[in-house]
RODO-2510 file (C-alpha; in nm, 4 decimals, decimal comma):
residues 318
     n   res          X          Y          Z
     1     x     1,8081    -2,1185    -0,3207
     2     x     1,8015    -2,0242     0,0555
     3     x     1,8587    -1,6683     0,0076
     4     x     1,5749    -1,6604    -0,2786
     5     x     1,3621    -1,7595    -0,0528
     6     x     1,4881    -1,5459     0,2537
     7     x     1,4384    -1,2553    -0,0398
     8     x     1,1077    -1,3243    -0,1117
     9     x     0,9874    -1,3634     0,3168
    10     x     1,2673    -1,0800     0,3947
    11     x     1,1188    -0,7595     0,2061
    12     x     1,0218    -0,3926     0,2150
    13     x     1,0677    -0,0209     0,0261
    14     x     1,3614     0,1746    -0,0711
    15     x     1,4717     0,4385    -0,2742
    16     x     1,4545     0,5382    -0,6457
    17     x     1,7474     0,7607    -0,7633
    18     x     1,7287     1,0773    -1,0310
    19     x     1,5176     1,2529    -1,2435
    20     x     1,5218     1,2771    -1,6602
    21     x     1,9007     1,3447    -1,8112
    22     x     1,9106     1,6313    -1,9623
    23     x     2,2803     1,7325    -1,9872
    24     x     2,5729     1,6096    -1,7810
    25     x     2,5385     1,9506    -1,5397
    26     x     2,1896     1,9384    -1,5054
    27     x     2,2352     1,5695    -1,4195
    28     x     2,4124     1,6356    -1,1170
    29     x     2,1934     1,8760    -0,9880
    30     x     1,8874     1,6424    -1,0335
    31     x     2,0797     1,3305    -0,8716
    32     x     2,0608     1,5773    -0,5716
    33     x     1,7362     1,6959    -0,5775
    34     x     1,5819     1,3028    -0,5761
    35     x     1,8008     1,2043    -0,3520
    36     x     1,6409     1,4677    -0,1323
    37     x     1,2821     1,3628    -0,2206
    38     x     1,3251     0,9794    -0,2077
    39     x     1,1921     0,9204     0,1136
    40     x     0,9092     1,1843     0,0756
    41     x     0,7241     1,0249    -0,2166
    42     x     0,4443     0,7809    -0,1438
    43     x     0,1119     0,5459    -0,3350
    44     x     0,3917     0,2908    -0,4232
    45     x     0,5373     0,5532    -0,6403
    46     x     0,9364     0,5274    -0,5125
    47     x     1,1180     0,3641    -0,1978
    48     x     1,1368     0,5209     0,1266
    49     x     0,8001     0,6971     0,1095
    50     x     0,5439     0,4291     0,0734
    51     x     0,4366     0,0696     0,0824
    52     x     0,4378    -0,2583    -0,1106
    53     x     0,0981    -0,2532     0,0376
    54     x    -0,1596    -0,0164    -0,0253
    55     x    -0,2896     0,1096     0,3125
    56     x    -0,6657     0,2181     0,3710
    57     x    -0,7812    -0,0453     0,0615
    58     x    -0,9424    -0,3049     0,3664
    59     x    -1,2092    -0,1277     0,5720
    60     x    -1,5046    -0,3288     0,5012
    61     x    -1,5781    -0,6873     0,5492
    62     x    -1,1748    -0,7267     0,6310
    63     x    -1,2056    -1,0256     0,7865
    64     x    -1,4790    -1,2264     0,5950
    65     x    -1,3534    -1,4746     0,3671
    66     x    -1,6349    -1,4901     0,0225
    67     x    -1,7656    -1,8313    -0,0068
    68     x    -1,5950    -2,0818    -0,1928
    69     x    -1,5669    -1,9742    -0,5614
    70     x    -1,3981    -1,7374    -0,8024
    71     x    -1,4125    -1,3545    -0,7614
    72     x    -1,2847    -1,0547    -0,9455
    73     x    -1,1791    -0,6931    -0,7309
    74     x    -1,1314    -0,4088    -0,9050
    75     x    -0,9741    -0,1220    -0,6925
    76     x    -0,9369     0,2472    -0,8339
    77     x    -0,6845     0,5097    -0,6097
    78     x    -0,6397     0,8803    -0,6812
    79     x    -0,3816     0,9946    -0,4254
    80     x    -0,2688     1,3248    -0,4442
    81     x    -0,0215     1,5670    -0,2353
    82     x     0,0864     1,9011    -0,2106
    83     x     0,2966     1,8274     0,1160
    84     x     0,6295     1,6207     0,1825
    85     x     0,7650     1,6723     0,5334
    86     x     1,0520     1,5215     0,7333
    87     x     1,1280     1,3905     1,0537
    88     x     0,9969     1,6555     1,2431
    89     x     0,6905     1,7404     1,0848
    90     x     0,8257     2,0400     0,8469
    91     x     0,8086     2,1120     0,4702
    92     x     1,0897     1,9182     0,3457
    93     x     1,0883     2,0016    -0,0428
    94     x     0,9574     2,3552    -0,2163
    95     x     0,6932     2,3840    -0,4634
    96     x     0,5938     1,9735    -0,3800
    97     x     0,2879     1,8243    -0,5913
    98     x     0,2686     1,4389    -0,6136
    99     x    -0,0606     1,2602    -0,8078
   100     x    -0,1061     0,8790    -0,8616
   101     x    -0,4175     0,7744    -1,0296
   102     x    -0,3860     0,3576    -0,9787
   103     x    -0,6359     0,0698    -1,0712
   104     x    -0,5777    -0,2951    -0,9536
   105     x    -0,7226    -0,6125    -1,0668
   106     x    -0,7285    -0,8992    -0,8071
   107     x    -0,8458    -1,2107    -0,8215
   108     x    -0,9457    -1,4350    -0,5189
   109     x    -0,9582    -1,8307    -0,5510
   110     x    -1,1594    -1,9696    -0,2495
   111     x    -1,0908    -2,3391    -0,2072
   112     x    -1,4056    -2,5816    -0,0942
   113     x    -1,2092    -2,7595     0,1970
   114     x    -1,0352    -2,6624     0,5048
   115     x    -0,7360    -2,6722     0,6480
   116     x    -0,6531    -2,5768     1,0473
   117     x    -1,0392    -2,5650     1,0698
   118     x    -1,0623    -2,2868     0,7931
   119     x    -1,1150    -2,2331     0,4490
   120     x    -0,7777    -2,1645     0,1981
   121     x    -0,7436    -1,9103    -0,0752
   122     x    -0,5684    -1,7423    -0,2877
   123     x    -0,4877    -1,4087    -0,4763
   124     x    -0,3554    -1,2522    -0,7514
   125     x    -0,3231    -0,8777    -0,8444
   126     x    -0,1988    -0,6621    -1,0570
   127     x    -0,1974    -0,2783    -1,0495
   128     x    -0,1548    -0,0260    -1,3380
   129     x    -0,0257     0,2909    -1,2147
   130     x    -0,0030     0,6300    -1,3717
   131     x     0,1807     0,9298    -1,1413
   132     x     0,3090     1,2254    -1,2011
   133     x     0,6088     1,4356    -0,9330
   134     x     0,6475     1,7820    -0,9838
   135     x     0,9169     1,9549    -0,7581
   136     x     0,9238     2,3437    -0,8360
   137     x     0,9880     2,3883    -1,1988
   138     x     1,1349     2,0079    -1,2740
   139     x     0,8760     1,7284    -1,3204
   140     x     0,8378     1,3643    -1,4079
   141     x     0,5657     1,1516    -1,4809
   142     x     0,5271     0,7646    -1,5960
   143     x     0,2753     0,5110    -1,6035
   144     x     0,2853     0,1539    -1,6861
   145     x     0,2240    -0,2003    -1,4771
   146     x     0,3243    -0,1658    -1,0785
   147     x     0,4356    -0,5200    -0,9244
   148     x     0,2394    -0,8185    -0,9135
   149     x     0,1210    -0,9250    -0,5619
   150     x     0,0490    -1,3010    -0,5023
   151     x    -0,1029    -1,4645    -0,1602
   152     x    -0,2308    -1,7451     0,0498
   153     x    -0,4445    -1,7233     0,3411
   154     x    -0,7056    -1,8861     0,5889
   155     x    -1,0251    -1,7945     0,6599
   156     x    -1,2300    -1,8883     0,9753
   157     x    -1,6120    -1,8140     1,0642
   158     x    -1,6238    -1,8216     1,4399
   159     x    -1,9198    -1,7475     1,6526
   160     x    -1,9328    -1,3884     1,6796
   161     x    -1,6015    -1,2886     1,4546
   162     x    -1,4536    -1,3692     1,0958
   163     x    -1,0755    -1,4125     1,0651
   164     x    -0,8370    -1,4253     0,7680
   165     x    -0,4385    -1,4554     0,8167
   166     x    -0,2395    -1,4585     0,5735
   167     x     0,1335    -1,3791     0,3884
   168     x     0,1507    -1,1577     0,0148
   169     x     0,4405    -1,1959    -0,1731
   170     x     0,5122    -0,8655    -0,4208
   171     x     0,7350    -0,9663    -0,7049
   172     x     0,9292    -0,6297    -0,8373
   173     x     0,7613    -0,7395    -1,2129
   174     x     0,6858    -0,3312    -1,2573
   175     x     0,8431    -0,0545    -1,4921
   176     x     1,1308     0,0586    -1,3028
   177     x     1,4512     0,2711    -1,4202
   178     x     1,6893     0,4493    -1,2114
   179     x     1,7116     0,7436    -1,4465
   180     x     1,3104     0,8246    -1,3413
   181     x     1,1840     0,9964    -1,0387
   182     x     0,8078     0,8339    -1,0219
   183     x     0,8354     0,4490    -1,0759
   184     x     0,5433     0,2313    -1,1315
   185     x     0,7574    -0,0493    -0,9866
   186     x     0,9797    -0,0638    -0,6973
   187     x     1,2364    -0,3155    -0,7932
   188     x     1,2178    -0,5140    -0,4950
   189     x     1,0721    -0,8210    -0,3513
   190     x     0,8546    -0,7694    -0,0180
   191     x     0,6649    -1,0200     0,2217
   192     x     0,3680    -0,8724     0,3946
   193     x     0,2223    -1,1041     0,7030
   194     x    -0,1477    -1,0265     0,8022
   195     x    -0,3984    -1,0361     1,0606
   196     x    -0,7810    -0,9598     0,9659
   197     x    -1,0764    -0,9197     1,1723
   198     x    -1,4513    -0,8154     1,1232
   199     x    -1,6776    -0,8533     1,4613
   200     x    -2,0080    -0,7072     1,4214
   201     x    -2,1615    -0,5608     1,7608
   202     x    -2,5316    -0,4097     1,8788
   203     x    -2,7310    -0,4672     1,6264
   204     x    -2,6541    -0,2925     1,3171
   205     x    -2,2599    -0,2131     1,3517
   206     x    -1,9619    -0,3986     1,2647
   207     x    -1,5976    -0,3127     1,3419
   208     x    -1,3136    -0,4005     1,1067
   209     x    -0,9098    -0,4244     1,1210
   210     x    -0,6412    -0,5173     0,9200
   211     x    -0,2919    -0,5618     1,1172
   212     x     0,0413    -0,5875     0,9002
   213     x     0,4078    -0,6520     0,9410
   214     x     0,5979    -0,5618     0,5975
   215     x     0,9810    -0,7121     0,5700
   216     x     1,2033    -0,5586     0,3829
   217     x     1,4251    -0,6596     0,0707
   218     x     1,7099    -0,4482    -0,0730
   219     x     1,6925    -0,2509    -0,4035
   220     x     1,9727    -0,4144    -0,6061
   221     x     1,9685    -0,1372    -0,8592
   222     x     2,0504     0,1602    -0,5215
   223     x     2,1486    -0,0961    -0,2437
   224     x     1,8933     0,1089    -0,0437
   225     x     1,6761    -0,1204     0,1703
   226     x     1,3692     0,0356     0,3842
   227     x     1,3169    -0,0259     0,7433
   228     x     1,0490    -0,3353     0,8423
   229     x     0,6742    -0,2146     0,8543
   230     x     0,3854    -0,2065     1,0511
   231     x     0,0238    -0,0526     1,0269
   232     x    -0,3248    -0,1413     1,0075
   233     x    -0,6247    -0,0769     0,8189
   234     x    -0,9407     0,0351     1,0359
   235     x    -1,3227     0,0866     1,0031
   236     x    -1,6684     0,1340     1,2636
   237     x    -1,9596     0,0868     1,0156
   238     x    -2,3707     0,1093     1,0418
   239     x    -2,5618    -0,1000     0,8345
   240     x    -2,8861     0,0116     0,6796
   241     x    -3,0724    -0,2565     0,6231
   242     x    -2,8843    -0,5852     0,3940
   243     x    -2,7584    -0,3612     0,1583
   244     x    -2,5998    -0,0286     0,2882
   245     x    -2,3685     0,0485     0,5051
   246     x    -2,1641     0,3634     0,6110
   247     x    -1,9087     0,4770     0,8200
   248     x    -1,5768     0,6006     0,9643
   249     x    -1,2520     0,3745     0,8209
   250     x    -0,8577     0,4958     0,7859
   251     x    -0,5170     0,3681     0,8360
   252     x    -0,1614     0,3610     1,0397
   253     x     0,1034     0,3116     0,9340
   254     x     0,4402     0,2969     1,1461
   255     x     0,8112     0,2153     1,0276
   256     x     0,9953     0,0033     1,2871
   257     x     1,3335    -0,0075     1,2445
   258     x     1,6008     0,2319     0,9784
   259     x     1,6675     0,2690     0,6095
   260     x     1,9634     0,1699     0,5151
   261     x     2,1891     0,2591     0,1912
   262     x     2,4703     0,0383     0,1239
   263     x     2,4374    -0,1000     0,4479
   264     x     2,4788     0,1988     0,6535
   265     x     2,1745     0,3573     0,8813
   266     x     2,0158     0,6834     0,6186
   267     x     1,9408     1,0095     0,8114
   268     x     1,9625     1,0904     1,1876
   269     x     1,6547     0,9602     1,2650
   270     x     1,6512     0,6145     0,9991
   271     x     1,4026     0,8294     0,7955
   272     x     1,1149     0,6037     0,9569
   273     x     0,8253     0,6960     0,8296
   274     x     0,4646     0,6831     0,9636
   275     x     0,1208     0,8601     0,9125
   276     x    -0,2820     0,8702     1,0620
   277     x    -0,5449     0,8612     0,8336
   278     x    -0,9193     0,8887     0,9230
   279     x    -1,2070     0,9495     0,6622
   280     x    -1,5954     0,8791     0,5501
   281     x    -1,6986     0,5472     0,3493
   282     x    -2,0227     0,3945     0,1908
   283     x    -2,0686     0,0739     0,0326
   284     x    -2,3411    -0,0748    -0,1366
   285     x    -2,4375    -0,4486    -0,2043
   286     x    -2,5996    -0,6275    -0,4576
   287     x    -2,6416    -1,0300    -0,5662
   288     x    -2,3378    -1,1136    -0,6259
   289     x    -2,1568    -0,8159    -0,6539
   290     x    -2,1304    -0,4948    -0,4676
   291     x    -1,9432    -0,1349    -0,4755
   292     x    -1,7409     0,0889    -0,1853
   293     x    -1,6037     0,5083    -0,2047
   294     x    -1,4179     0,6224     0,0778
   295     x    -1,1931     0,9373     0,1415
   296     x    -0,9136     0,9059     0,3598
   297     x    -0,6987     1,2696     0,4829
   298     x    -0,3293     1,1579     0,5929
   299     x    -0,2159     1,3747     0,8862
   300     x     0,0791     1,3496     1,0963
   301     x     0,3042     1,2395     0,8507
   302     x     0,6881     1,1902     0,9199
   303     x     0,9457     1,1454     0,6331
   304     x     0,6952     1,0825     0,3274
   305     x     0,4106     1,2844     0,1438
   306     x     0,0885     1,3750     0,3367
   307     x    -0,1968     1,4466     0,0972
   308     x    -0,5812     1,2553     0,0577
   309     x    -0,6386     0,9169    -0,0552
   310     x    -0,9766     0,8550    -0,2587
   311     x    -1,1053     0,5208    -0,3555
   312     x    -1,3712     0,3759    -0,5433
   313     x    -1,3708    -0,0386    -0,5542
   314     x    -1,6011    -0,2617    -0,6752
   315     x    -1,6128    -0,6448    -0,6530
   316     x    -1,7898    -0,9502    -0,8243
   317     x    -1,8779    -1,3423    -0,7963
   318     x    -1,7718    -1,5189    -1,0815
***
């Protein structure tokens, strides 16, 4: 029971293994090629490239807790790449094209009470993701259900800030299979610990961040097991008025310590992985209900895919 539970707090990203069988030869080569490309692909699509937890989706309101209640999130991502580079910054893989098109429903249980001085809740989601990886002339696509992400957290109104802190636990519930080079799941539990703040300022501007810390669980299926995780979700927004608001949001994200496969450190360099993005948002809101679009352009990606991440999310009050 101990090392379920050291599983589920102890958790992370690794590394999915070959492409389609198509003939014992062929095989081999393909075991090679993914190999190769395993830490390069990202959007949750295979280990070593990406995240349990889909950076850039907090950049407005991060740290405001809804009033007590039910609510309903639904979050739409079109990620797409044409880039996957290494340690140093170069091309890593030929002829690279990676899309994701994924849409997540969460829900969020706020509890009339408080504990610590603030207000408990809790999530739900569950993403449905549809990619496709194309690597010169060899290709694979899949879509199906990604991993369902539970969470608890706290929420405090203080005088001139909102706070939320908080743990999500990812379950590896998605469609996962070693013979595939894009999974919708990552066969792995993770535990993602979380820091959230929104502080308006002036009169008519708010700033927003998200800071996380990502542990890492082992693949069982490869015996790879990613590095531990940090980054942060970011935003500066205007308001216009009670309803609009635009302005500049992104993300960081920075692997701490190596990959390892089968124990053993992967790559010179651990193959940690990290990445800037910066990019335009706008959000509208209604009674009850309310709608964001962002863009977000990766740069300065090490050891994963740099591409453009485009959102549209929309939320309600049951």
């Amino acid at each position: 029971m101990l090392s379920i539970w050291r599983d589920l707090v102890i958790a992370a990203a690794g590394l999915t293994v070959l492409l389609r069988v198509l003939g014992r030869a062929r095989r081999r080569f393909l075991l090679g090629l993914v190999i190769g490309l395993a830490p390069f692909t990202s959007a949750g699509a295979t280990e070593g490239g990406g995240s349990v937890y889909p950076y850039g989706l907090n950049t407005v309101a991060t740290g405001v807790l809804p009033p007590p209640g039910h609510h309903l999130y639904l979050y739409n991502l079109y990620y797409t790449a044409d880039r996957a580079v290494d340690g140093d910054g170069r091309d890593a893989v030929p002829d690279f094209q990676l899309d994701v098109r994924a849409h997540t429903l969460r829900y969020l249980g706020v509890l009339d009470t408080q504990i610590l001085g603030g207000r408990p809740a809790w999530l739900l989601a569950q993403p449905f993701i549809d990619g496709d990886l194309e690597v010169g002339p060899f290709g694979d696509g899949r879509r199906g259900l990604g991993d369902t992400t539970t969470g608890i957290m706290l929420g405090w109104k203080r005088p001139h800030s909102h706070v939320i802190a908080g743990l999500d636990l990812t379950l590896p519930t998605g469609a996962y299979s070693t013979t595939r080079a894009f999974n919708p799941g990552r066969n792995h539990f993770a535990g993602t610990f979380y820091y959230s703040l929104t502080r308006p300022f002036a009169e008519h501007f708010d700033a927003n961040l998200r800071v996380n810390l990502t542990v890492n669980a082992r693949n069982p299926d490869t015996r790879y097991r990613s590095g531990v995780e940090s980054g942060a979700d970011y935003s500066l927004n205007r308001r216009f008025g009670s309803r609009w608001l635009a302005g500049v949001n992104g993300y960081v994200q920075y692997q701490l310590t190596d990959d390892k496969l089968r124990g053993e450190q992967v790559a010179e360099d651990g193959r940690r992985l990290r990445v800037f993005a910066i990019g335009p948002q706008v959000a509208y809101r209604g009674d009850g209900w309310g709608i964001v679009g962002k863009w977000q352009r990766e740069t300065g990606a090490r050891n994963r895919a740099e591409g453009d991440r485009f959102w549209l999310q929309m939320f309600w009050r049951l």
